[in-house]
N, C-alpha and C positions, 0 to 999 in steps of 0.2 A: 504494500500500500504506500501509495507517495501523495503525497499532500501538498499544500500551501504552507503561509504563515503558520509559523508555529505560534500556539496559543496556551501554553501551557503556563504556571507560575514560574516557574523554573526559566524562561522563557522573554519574562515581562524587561523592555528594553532594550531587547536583542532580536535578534531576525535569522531562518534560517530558511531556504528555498525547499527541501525537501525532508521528510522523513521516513524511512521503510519501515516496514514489521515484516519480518518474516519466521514462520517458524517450522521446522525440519528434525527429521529423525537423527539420532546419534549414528552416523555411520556402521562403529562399529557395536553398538549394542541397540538393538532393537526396540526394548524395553525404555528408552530414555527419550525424549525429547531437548532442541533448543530454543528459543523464543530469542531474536536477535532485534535491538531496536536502535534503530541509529539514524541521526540528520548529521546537517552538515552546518550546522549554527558555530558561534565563536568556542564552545565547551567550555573547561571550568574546570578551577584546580581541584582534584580527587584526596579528602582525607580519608584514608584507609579504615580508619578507626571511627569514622562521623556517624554523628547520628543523628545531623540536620538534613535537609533539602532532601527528605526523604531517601537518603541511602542508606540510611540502618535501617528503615522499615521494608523497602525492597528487598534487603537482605533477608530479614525477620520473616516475610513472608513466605520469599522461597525455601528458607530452612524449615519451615511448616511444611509441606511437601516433599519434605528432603531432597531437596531440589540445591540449586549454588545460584549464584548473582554475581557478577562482575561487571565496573563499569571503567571506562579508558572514556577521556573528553578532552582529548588534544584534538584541535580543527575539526569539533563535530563530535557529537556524544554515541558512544555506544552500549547499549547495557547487552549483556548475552548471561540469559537465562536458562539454565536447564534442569528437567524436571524428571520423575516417572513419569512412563504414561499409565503404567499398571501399579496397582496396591503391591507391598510385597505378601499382606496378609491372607491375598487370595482374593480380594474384591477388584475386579476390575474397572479401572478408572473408566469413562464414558466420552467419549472426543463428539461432539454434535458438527455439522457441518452444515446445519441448518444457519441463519442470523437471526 
């Protein structure tokens, strides 16, 4: 998906022509998923440790899923997400491709 203006709070001030989302299987394991999100706006220095501008909560989030989060925002933000797609407890997670 590629977009206009970015609108986000994250955002407010700054300009950025496009945004992707895309998301893909783990090559090499089946059971995984990526969520890849990235524009091409100015970015922003990355604290590792933060837990403002919503990157400790991204984080938090994806560790609920036992999932991982990383973001790089040199010339344009990246976050890459990766998740299960299956429960490991035997419930199989539900992917809709409906909107």
């Amino acid at each position: 998906m590629s977009g206009g203006a970015c609108t986000s709070q994250a955002a407010v001030g700054r300009c950025c022509r496009a945004i992707d989302v895309s998301v893909r299987r783990v090559p090499d394991n089946a059971e995984m998923a990526t969520l890849v999100i990235k524009d091409d706006g100015p970015g922003f220095e990355v604290n590792p440790g933060s837990k403002r501008h919503g990157l400790g909560l991204v984080r938090r989030l994806a560790e609920q899923v036992r999932g991982t989060a990383s973001v790089a925002a040199n010339k344009g933000t990246v976050w890459t997400i990766s998740f299960p797609l299956a429960d490991k407890l035997g419930q199989d997670a539900e992917i809709s491709s409906k909107p």
